[in-house]
LUMFIMAR-163055 format. One record per residue (C-alpha): x, y, z; residue number from 1. Coordinates in steps of 0.02 Angstrom, whole numbers. Layout:
BEGIN
<nudren <X Y Z> NUM> ...
//
This chain:
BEGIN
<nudren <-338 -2109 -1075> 1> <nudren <-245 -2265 -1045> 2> <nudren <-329 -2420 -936> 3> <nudren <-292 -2435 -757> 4> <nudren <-231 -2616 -805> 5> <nudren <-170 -2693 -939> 6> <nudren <-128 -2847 -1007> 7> <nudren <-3 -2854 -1145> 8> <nudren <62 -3028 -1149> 9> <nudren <-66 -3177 -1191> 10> <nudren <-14 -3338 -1094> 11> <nudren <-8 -3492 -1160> 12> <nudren <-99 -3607 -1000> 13> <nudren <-143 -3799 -1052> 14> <nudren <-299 -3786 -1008> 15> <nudren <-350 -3944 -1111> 16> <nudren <-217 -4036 -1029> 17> <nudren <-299 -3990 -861> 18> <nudren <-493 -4024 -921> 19> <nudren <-491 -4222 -865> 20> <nudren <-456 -4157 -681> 21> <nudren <-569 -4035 -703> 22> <nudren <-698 -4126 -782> 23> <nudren <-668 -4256 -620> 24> <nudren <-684 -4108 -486> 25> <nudren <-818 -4032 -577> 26> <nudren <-909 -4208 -550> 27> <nudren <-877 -4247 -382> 28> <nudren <-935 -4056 -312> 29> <nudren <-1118 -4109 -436> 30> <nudren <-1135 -4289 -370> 31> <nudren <-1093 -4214 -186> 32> <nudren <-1223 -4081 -190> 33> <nudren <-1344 -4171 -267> 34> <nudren <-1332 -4305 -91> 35> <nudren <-1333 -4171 -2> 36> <nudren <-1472 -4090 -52> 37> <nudren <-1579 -4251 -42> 38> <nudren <-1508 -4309 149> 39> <nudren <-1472 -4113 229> 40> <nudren <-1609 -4043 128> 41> <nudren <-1600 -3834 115> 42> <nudren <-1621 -3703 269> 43> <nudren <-1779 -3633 196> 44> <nudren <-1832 -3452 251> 45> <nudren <-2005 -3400 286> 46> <nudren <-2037 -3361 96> 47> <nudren <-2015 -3549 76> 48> <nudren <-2077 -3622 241> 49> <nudren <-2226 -3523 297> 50> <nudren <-2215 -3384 438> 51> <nudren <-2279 -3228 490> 52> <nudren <-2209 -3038 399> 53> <nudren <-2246 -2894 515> 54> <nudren <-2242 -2706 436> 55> <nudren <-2213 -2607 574> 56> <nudren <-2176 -2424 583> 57> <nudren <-2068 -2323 742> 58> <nudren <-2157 -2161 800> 59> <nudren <-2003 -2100 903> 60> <nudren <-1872 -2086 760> 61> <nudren <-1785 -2189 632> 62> <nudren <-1775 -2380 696> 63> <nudren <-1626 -2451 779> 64> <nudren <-1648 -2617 699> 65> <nudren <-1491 -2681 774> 66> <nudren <-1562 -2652 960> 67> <nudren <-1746 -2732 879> 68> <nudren <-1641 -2865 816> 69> <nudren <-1565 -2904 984> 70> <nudren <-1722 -2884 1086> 71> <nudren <-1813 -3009 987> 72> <nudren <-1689 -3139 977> 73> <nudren <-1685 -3188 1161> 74> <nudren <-1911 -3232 1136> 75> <nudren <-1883 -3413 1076> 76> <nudren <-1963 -3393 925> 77> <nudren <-1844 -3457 792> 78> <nudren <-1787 -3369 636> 79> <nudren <-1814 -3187 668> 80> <nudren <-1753 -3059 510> 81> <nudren <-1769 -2883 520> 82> <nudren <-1745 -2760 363> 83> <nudren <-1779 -2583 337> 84> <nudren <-1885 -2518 182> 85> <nudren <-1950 -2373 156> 86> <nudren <-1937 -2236 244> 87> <nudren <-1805 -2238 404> 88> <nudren <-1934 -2287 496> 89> <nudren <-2014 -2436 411> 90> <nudren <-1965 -2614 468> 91> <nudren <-2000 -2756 402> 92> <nudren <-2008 -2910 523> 93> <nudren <-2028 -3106 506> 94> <nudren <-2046 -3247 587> 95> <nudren <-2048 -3412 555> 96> <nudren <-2193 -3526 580> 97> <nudren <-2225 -3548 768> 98> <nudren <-2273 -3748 779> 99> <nudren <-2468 -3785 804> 100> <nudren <-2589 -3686 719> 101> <nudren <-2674 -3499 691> 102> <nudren <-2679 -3475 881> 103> <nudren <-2478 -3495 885> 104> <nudren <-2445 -3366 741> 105> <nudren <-2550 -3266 843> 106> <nudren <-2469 -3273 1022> 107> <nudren <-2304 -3235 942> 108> <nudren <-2378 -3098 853> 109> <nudren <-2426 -3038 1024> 110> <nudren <-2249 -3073 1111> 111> <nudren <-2169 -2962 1007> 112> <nudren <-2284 -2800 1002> 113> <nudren <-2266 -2837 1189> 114> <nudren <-2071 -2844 1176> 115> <nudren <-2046 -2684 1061> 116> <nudren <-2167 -2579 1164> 117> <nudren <-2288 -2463 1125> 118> <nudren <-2151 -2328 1013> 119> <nudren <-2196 -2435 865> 120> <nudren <-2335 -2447 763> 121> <nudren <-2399 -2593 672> 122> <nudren <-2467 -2555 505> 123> <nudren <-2476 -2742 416> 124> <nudren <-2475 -2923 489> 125> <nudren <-2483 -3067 343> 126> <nudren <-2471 -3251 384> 127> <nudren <-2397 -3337 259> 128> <nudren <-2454 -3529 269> 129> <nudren <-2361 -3713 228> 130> <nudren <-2449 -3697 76> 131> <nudren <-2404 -3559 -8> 132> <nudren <-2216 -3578 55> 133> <nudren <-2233 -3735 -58> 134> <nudren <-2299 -3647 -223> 135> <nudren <-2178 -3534 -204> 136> <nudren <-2051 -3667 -215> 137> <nudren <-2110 -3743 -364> 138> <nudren <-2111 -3576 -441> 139> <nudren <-1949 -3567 -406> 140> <nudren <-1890 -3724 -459> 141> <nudren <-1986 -3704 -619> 142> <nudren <-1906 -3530 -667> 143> <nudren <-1748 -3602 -633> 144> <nudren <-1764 -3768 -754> 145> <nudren <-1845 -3626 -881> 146> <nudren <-1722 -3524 -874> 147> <nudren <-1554 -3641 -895> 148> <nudren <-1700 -3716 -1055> 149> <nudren <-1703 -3525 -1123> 150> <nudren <-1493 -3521 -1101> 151> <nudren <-1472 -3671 -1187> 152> <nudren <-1605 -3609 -1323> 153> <nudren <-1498 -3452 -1356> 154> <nudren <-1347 -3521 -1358> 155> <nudren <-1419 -3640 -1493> 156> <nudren <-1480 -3532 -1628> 157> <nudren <-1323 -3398 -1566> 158> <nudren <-1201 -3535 -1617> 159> <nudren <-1251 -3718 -1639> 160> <nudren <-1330 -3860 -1536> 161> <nudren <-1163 -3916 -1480> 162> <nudren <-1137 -3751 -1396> 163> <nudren <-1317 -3770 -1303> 164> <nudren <-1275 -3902 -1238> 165> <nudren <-1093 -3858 -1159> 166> <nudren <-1185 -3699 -1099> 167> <nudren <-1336 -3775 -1027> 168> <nudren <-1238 -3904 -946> 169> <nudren <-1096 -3783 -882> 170> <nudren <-1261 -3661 -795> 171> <nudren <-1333 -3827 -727> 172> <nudren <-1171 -3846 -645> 173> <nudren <-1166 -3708 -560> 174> <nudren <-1339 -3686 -505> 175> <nudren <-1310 -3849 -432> 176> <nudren <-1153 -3820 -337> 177> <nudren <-1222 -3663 -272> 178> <nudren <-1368 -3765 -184> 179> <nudren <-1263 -3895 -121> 180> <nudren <-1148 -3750 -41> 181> <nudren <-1327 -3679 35> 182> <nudren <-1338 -3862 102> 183> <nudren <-1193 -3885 162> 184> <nudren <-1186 -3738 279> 185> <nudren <-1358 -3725 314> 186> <nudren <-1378 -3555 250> 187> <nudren <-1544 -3496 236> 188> <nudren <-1622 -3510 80> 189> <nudren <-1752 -3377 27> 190> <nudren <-1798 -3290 -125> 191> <nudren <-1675 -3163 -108> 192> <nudren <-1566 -3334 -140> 193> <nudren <-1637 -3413 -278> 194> <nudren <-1631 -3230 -343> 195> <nudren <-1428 -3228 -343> 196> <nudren <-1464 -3428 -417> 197> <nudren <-1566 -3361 -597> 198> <nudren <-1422 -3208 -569> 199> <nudren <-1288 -3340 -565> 200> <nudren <-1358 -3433 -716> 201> <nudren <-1361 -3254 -836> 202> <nudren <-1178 -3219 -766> 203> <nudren <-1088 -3393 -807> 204> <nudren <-1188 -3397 -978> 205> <nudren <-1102 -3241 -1023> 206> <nudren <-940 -3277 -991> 207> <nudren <-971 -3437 -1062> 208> <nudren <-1036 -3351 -1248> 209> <nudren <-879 -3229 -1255> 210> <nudren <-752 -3395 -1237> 211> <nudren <-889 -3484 -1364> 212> <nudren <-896 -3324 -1494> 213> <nudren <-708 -3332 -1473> 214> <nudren <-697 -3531 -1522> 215> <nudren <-801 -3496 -1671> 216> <nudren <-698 -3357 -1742> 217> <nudren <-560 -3450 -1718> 218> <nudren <-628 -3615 -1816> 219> <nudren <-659 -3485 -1972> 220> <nudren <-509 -3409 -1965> 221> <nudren <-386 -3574 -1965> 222> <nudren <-491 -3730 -1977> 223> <nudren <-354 -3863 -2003> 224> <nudren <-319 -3792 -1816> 225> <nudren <-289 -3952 -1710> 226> <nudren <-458 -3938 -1599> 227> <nudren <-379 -3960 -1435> 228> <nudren <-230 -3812 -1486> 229> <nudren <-387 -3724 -1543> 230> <nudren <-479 -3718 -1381> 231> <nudren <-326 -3681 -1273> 232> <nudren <-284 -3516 -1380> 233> <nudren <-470 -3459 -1378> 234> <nudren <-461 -3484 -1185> 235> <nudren <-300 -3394 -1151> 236> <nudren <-361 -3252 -1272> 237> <nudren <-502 -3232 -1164> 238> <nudren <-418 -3253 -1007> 239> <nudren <-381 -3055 -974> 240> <nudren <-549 -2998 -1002> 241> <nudren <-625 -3165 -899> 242> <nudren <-482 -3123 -748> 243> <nudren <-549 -2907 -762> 244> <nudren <-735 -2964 -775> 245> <nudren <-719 -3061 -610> 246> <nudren <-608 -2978 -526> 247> <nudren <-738 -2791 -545> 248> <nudren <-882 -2919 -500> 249> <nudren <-824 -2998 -367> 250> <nudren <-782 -2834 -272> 251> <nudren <-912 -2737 -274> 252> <nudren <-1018 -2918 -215> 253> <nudren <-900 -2922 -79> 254> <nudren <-917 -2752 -9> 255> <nudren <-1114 -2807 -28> 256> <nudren <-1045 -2953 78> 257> <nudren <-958 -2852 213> 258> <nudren <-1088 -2683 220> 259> <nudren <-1252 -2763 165> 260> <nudren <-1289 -2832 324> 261> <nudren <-1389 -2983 366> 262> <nudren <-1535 -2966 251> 263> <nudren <-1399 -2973 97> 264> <nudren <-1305 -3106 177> 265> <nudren <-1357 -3258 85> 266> <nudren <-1386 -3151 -78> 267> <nudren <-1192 -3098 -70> 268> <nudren <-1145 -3281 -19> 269> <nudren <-1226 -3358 -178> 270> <nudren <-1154 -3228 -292> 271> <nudren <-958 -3236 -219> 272> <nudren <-992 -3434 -252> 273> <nudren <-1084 -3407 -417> 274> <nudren <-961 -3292 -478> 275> <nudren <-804 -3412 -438> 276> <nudren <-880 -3570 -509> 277> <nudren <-959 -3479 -660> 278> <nudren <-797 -3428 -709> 279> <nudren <-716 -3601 -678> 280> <nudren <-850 -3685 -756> 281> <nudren <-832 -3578 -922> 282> <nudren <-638 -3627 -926> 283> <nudren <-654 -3828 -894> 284> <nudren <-818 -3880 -924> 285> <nudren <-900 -3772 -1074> 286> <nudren <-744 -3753 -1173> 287> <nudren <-699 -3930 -1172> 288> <nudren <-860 -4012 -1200> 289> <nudren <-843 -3961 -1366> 290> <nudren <-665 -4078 -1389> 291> <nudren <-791 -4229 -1364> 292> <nudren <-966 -4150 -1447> 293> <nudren <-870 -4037 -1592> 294> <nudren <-971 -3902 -1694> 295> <nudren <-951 -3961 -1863> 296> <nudren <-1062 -3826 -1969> 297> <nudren <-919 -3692 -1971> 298> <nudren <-819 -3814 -2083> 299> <nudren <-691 -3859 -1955> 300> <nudren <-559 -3985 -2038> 301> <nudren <-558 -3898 -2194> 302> <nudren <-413 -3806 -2252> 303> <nudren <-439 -3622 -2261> 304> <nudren <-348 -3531 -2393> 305> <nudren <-246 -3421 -2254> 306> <nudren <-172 -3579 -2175> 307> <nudren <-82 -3640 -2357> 308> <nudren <100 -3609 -2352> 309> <nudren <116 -3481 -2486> 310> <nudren <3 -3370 -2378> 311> <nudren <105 -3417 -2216> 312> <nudren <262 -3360 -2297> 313> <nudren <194 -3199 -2374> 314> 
//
């Protein structure tokens, strides 16, 4: 069976002769996200911020959670998410933290088993408090600094130190620009979000290791290779499997995108983002790092015995 598409011809794109401007962009988006992170801040969701999660339960058929949705927007009470689990008739509801204390979370508690009526049953009410919201943050910020430490670790002893670092550097890149993008729009962030983040991180890195593996097998095979002419040709012999890999990804993320619904809103946001920089990042920030921190263990600079010109001409 032949492949739906294929790609006979490889190009021959300067990508090397692009990486300053690249290098630049890549730069400006890191510096620009990390102001606004610290002057916008993030739109943190009640997993982050503290609020109330109802588990609630219809007794006169599956839920409508559009018509839910809709009746409990007009109360005043903030960020409202609905999301169905379960069975058809599970729903999961949450609100953000009402200002004042207990007796607040408690009144709009009340407002909306008044507003939904008596067709639904309420099986679980948890108040989730400033505090924990702010664990939970940590927790996430720790697994995320842990996990681009565990990339760069692989990526070490997979290749060399030189490659942990352009890989470690390329993920923080894009974990970066993903929160400044979260910033920038105000789009909530939850754990659903930092989720598609650590998801982000485990798709650039392997991109990033099939250009790398590529780089290396190419320093073995002709090491009096000029560096720069060795980078671009492991990129553009790449470049049909990196253009296939994205292009599969990024549909079926975009039909989560379109059909998901709210609840997989920000989740499909991140990853569209994620997969767009991870793959940009890979081609002008991983790649050529290594022109200015270059593996040297391979034996790159050495003639190899299939470069001489009595091979060539063979």
């Amino acid at each position: 069976m032949r492949p739906l598409i294929t790609i006979r011809r490889i190009p021959n794109i300067d990508f090397m002769g692009l990486h300053k401007i690249g290098l630049a962009l890549s730069l400006v988006l890191t510096l620009g996200s990390i102001v606004l992170f610290f002057t916008h801040g993030l739109n943190y969701g009640i997993d982050f911020s503290g609020g109330t999660i109802i588990e609630a339960r219809t007794t006169s058929g599956p839920a409508d959670i559009a018509q839910m949705r809709s009746q409990l927007d007009g109360l005043g009470l903030g960020d409202v998410s609905l999301q169905g689990f379960g069975t058809p008739n599970d729903v999961l509801i949450r609100l953000q933290r009402q200002p004042g204390g207990d007796k607040q979370q408690e009144q709009a508690v009340e407002t909306v088993k008044q507003k939904l009526g008596p067709s639904v049953d309420y099986r679980r009410v948890e108040v989730v408090g400033p505090t924990v919201g702010a664990e939970l943050i940590r927790a996430g910020a720790t697994a995320t600094v842990l996990a681009l430490l565990a990339i760069a670790v692989y990526v070490w002893f997979r290749f060399e130190w030189q490659f942990g670092v352009g890989a470690m550097l390329s993920t923080l890149h894009d974990v970066i620009t993903t929160i400044g993008l979260f910033s920038l729009f105000q789009i909530e962030f939850n754990l659903t979000t930092l989720a598609a983040i650590l998801t982000i991180a485990g798709y650039s890195v392997n991109d990033t290791v099939v250009i790398y593996d590529r780089v290396r097998e190419t320093m073995q095979r002709h090491k009096s290779l000029d560096f720069t002419t060795l980078i671009n040709r492991s990129l553009n012999e790449t470049l049909s499997r990196t253009i296939l890999t994205v292009t599969t990804t990024a549909l079926a993320v975009l039909s989560l995108l379109v059909f998901g619904g709210e609840v997989l809103r920000g989740f499909s946001i991140a990853m569209l983002w994620g997969i767009g920089i991870g793959t940009y990042s890979s081609l002008f920030i991983a790649a050529p790092l290594l022109h200015y921190i270059r593996p040297t263990h391979v034996g790159h600079g050495r003639k190899d015995a299939s470069d001489t010109p009595a091979k060539r001409t063979s």
